[in-house]
N, C-alpha and C positions, 0 to 999 in steps of 0.2 A: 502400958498403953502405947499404940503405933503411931509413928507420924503420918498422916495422912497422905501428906507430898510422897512420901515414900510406899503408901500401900499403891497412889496412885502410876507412879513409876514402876511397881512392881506392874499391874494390870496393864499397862502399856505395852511394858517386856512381854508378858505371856500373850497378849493378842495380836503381836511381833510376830512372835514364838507360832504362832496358829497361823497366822497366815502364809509363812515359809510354810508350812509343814503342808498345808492346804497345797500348793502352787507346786512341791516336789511330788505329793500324791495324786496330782493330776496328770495322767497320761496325756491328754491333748495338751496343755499348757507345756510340760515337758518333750512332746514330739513340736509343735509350736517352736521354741524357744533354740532347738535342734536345726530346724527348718530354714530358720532366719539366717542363721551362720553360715547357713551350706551356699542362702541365696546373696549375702555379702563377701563370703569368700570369692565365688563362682564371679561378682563384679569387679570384683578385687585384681584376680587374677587375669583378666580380662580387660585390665587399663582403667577401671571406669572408679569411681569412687563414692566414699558414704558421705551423702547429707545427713544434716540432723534440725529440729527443730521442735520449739514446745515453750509455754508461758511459766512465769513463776521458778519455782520447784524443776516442772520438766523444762526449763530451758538450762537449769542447773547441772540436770542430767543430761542432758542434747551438750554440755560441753565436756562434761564427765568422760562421757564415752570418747568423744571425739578425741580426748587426750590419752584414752588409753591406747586409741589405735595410732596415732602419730607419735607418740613415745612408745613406751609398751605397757604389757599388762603382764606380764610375770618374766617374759626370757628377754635378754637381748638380741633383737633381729634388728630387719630396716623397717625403716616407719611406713605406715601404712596414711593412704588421701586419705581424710576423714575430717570434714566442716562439718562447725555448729553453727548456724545461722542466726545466731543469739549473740553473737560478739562484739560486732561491728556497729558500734555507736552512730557514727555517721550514715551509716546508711541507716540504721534501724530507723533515724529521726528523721531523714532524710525524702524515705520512703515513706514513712507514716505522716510527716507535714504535709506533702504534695501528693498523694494520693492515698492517705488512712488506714491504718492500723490496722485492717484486715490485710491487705497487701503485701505486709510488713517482710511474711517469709515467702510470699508470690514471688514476687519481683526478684528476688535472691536466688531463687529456685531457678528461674527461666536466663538469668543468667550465666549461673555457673554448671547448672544440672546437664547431663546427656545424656542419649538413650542408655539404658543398660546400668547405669548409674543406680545406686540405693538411695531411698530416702527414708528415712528414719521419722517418724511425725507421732511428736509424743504430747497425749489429753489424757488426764486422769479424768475428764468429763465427759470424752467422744465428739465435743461440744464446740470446742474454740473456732470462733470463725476463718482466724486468720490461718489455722492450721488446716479447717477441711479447706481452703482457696489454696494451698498449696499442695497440697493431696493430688484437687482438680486439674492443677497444670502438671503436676509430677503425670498424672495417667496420660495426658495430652503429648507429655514429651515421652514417653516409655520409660520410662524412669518407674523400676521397682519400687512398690511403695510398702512398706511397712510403718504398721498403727501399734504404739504401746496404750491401752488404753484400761476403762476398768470389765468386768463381765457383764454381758447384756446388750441390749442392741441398742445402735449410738446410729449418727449419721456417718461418721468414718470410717465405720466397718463395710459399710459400701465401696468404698475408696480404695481401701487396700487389698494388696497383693495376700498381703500373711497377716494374721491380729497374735497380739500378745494381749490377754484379757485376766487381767488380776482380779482375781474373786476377792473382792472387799466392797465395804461400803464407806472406807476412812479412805481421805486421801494421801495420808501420811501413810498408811501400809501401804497403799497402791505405788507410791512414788521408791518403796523402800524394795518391792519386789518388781519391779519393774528397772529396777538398779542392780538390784540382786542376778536377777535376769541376764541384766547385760556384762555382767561379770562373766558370766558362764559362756553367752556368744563369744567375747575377747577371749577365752580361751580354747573356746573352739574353732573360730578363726584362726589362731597362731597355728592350732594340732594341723588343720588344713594347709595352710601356706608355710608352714616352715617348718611344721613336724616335732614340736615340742611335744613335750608328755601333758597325756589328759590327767586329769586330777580327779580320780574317783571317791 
């Protein structure tokens, strides 16, 4: 007789397993994910740097990244600008006491953001208000906007520059290939600016 926890752990792993497998057999998702790189490299190179931003889970991720581009993600190079606007206590509380919670990554945005700059604005719902009000001001300021989000139409797909749209309907797989994802940008950025090997 199986342990239950464990068949359920297995059915976890394979609808893991199915959802990568889904997100590499998607040619838009895959050109998508390609695209993103070229348009953070292309700021990168260019003085300007990556915001990041996202609730929960994707604020987890909005620092994830952020650390792989200011340390590194596989070679030794120089570290690359890259904020996650999830970090900062004081302001998070700051901003949200004196003018509320939707503002939270606004306010952040408009101060450190510049034209030509990335912003990275990650909902597994398309949904978060505080993240399409930062969207709003990223397009205000010209600030490239890119949305990790899930598949289907949301309100921040209107907002952004490029979507990354993970085909699920679990937010745990959304948040695992939308990480996944950004794995593969960090290495496509390094191939870009400093000519490390791609990893096929």
């Amino acid at each position: 007789m199986t342990d239950p926890r464990e068949d359920a752990v297995a059915a976890h792993l394979r609808r893991s397993r199915d959802a990568a497998e889904r997100a590499a057999s998607d040619r838009a998702f895959v050109s998508a994910t390609a695209g993103i790189a070229s348009r953070i490299a292309a700021s990168l190179k260019g003085g300007g740097k990556l915001l990041l931003a996202g609730n929960g889970g994707s604020a987890a991720d909005a620092q994830h990244i952020a650390a792989e581009f200011v340390g590194r993600f596989v070679s030794d190079r120089a570290p690359l600008p890259a904020i996650a606007l999830t970090t900062d206590t004081s302001a998070l509380t700051a901003i949200g006491n004196d003018y509320g919670f939707e503002q939270v990554f606004e306010r952040q945005l408009r101060a450190l953001g510049r034209k030509d700059d990335v912003f990275v604005a990650i909902s597994t719902s398309g949904r978060s208000p505080n993240v399409i009000a930062a969207l709003k001001a990223a397009r205000e300021l010209g600030i490239v906007t890119v949305g990790f989000t899930k598949a289907g139409d949301s309100p921040m797909r209107a907002l952004c520059d490029l979507t990354l749209a993970a085909d699920s309907g679990e937010t745990a797989l959304i948040q695992q290939i939308h990480i996944t994802a950004a794995h593969a940008i960090c290495m496509l950025v390094e191939h870009e600016l400093f000519g490390t090997p791609l990893r096929g």
